[in-house]
ZAMARGU-4260 file (C-alpha; in steps of 0.2 Angstrom, whole numbers, plus 5000, padded with zeros to 4 digits):
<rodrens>
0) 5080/5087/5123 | 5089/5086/5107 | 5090/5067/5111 | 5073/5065/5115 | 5066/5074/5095
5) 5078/5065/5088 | 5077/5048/5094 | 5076/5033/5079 | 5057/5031/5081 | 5055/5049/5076
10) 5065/5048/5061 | 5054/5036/5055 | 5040/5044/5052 | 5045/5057/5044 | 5051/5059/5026
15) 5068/5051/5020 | 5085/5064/5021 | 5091/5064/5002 | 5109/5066/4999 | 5106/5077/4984
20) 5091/5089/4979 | 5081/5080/4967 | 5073/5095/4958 | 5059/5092/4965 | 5052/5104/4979
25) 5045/5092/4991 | 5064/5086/5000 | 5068/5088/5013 | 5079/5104/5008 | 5065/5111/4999
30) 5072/5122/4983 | 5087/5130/4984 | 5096/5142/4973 | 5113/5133/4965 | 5114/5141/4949
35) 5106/5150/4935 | 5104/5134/4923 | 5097/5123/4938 | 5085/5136/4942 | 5077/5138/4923
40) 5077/5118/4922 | 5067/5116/4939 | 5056/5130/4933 | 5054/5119/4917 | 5051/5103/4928
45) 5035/5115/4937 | 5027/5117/4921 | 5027/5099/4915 | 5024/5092/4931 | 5009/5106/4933
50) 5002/5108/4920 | 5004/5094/4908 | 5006/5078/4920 | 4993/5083/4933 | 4978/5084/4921
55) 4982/5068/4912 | 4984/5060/4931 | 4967/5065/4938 | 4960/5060/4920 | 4966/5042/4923
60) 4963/5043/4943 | 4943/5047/4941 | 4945/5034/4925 | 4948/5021/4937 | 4938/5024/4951
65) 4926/5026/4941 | 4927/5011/4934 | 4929/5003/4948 | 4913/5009/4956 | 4903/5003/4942
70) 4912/4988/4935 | 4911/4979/4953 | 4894/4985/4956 | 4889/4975/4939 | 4898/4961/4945
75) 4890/4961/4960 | 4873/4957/4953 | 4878/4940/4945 | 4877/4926/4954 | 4891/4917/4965
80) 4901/4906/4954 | 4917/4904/4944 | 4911/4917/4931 | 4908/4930/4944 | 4925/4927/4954
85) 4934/4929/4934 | 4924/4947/4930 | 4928/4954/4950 | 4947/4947/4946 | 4949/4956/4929
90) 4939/4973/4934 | 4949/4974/4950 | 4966/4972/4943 | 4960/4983/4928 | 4954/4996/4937
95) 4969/4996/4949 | 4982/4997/4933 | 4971/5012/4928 | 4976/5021/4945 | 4993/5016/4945
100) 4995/5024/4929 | 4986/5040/4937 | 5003/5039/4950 | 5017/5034/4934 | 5020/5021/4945
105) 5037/5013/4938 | 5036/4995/4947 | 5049/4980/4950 | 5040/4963/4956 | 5054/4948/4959
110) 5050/4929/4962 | 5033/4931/4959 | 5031/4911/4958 | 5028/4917/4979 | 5012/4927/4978
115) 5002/4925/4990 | 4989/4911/4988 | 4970/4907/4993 | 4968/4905/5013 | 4985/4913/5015
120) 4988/4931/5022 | 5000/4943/5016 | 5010/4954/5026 | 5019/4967/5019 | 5029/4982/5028
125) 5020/4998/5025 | 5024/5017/5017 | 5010/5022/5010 | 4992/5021/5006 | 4998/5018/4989
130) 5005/5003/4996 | 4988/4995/4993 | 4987/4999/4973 | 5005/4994/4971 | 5002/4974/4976
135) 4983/4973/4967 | 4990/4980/4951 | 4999/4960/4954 | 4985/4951/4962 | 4970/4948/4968
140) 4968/4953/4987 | 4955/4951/5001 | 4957/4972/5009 | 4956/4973/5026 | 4950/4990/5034
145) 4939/5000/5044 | 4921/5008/5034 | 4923/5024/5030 | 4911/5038/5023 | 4909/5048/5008
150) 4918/5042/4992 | 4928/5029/5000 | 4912/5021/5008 | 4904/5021/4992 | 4921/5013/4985
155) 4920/4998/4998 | 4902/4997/4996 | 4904/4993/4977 | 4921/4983/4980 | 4912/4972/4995
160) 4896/4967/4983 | 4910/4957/4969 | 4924/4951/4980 | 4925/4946/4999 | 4933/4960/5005
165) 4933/4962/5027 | 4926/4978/5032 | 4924/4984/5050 | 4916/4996/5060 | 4926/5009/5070
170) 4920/4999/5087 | 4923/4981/5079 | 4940/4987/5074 | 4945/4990/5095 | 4938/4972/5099
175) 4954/4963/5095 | 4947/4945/5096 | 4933/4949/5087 | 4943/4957/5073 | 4955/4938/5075
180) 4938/4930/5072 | 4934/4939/5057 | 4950/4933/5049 | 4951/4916/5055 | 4933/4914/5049
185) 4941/4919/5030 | 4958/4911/5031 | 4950/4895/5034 | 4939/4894/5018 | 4953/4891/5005
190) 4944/4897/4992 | 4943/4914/4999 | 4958/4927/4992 | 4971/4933/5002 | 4972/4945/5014
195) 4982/4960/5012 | 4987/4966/5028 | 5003/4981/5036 | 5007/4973/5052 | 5017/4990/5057
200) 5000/4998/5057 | 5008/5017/5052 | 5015/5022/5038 | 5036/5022/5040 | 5047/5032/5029
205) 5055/5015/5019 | 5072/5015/5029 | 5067/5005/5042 | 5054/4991/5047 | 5044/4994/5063
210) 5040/4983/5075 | 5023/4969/5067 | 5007/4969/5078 | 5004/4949/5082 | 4987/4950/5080
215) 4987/4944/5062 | 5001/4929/5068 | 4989/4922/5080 | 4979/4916/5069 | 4987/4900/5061
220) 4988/4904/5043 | 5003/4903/5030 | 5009/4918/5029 | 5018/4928/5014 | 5028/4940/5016
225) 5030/4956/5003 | 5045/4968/5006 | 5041/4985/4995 | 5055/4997/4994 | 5052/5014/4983
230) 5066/5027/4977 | 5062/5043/4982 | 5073/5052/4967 | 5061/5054/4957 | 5046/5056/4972
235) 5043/5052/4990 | 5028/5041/4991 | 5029/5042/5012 | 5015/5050/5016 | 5014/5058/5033
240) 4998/5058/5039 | 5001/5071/5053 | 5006/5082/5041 | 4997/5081/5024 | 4976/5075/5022
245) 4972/5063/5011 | 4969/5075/4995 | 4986/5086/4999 | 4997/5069/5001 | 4988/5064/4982
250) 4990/5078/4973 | 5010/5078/4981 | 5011/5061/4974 | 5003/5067/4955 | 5015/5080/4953
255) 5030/5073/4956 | 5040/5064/4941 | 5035/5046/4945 | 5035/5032/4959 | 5048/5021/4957
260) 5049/5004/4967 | 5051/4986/4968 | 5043/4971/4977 | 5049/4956/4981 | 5039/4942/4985
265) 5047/4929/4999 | 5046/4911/5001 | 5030/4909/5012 | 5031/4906/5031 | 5022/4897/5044
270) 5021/4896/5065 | 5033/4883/5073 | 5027/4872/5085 | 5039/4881/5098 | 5034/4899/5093
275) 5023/4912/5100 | 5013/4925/5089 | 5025/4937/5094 | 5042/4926/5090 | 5032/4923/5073
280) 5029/4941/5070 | 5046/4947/5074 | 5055/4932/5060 | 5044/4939/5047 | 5049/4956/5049
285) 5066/4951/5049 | 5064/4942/5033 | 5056/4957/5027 | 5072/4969/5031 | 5087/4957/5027
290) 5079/4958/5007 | 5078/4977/5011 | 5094/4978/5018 | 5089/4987/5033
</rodrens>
């Protein structure tokens, strides 16, 4: 049984064993007592983190959604042409710059003569829903995802109208070739952006890289991939989804002291004549983990 709980799948998905406490009282170890002066400067670290960071965050959070909402519904109006493409670039990556900000977002990017181009698709491994912020802070991605309600629906309603992002609905989403039809349909136009896609198709804890769905290798498109590794001393940006909602995970994230990570962008790949979807797969996620060291 003991075995069985504590197999390397499991450890995966849940949050990252720290060697020391971080002062922060979302580890792993939670807060513990060690002395007098540690236990006044945690105290400290509440109030700041509460009560002066958290207000300013959620100001610059509804800032950029905000702003988001309305500047790409405004662009959505014009008509399609380079002028259009220009204002959705610059009110996307403004808008997502806000948010990051909302998060303190401390951010690395290496060899970005590699960003991912028009008709390509990029493939990162995955952490976090923050994930997606983190790359369009960098550049100017196509989202792939499922339509949602409430704010988020009205969020991709408003992105959709200035930029071709690929929405489905929940029954197009379990029709795999439909889905492959969807994005060779996008791949193929070369002036369309880049997909931005998370092959592992769950959140992992950033010490490993799962195993990549071959659905997005099967469709014949050069392929760049990201690796993104955070540092969870000064916060976990894992989000366990079958532990913390949505809300819980963000507010988790706006309290802590900052997010720190770094992306690497790596030379682009394409399918070998001798190579299945599923051989491609796996030497991309292994390129991914040897610049993560995992």
């Amino acid at each position: 049984m003991e075995t069985i709980m504590d197999d390397e799948v499991t450890k995966r998905t849940s949050a990252e064993e720290l060697e020391s406490w971080n002062l922060l009282s979302r580890t792993n170890y939670n807060f513990q007592y060690i002395s007098l002066r540690l236990t006044i400067l945690w105290g400290l670290g509440v109030l700041i983190r509460y009560c002066f960071l958290l207000p300013l965050r959620i100001a610059l959070a509804f800032t950029g959604i905000g702003l988001l909402v309305v500047g790409t519904t405004m662009v959505g109006y014009l008509p399609n042409g380079r002028f259009k493409e220009f204002l959705s670039k610059h009110v996307h990556l403004m808008c997502y710059r806000i948010c990051v900000r909302a998060l303190t977002a401390i951010i690395t990017y290496h060899n970005r003569k590699n960003r991912p181009r028009n008709g390509g698709i990029c493939v990162a491994n995955h952490t976090s829903r923050i994930d997606v912020i983190i790359f369009a802070s960098d550049g100017y991605y196509a989202m792939v995802g499922q339509v949602h309600g409430g704010l988020m629906g009205v969020i991709q309603r408003a992105m959709v109208k200035a930029c071709p992002h690929v929405w489905f609905e929940r029954s197009e989403v379990k029709d795999r070739h439909l889905v492959a039809k969807r994005l060779t349909e996008h791949v193929q136009d070369k002036s369309k952006l880049p997909i931005l896609i998370f092959p592992e198709g769950t959140c992992i804890n950033n010490t490993s890289v799962m195993m990549f769905k071959k659905g997005s290798f099967e469709i014949g498109a050069t392929v760049y991939p990201v690796a993104i590794k955070y540092d969870p001393q000064f916060g976990d940006a894992f989000w366990n989804s079958s532990k913390y909602g949505m809300v819980t995970y963000l507010l988790r994230m706006m309290t802590s002291w900052a997010i720190v990570c770094s992306v690497w962008y790596l030379p682009p790949m394409t399918r070998e004549k001798d190579e299945d979807a599923v051989q491609f797969a796996n030497r991309v996620k292994s390129a991914i983990a040897r610049q993560e060291d995992w």
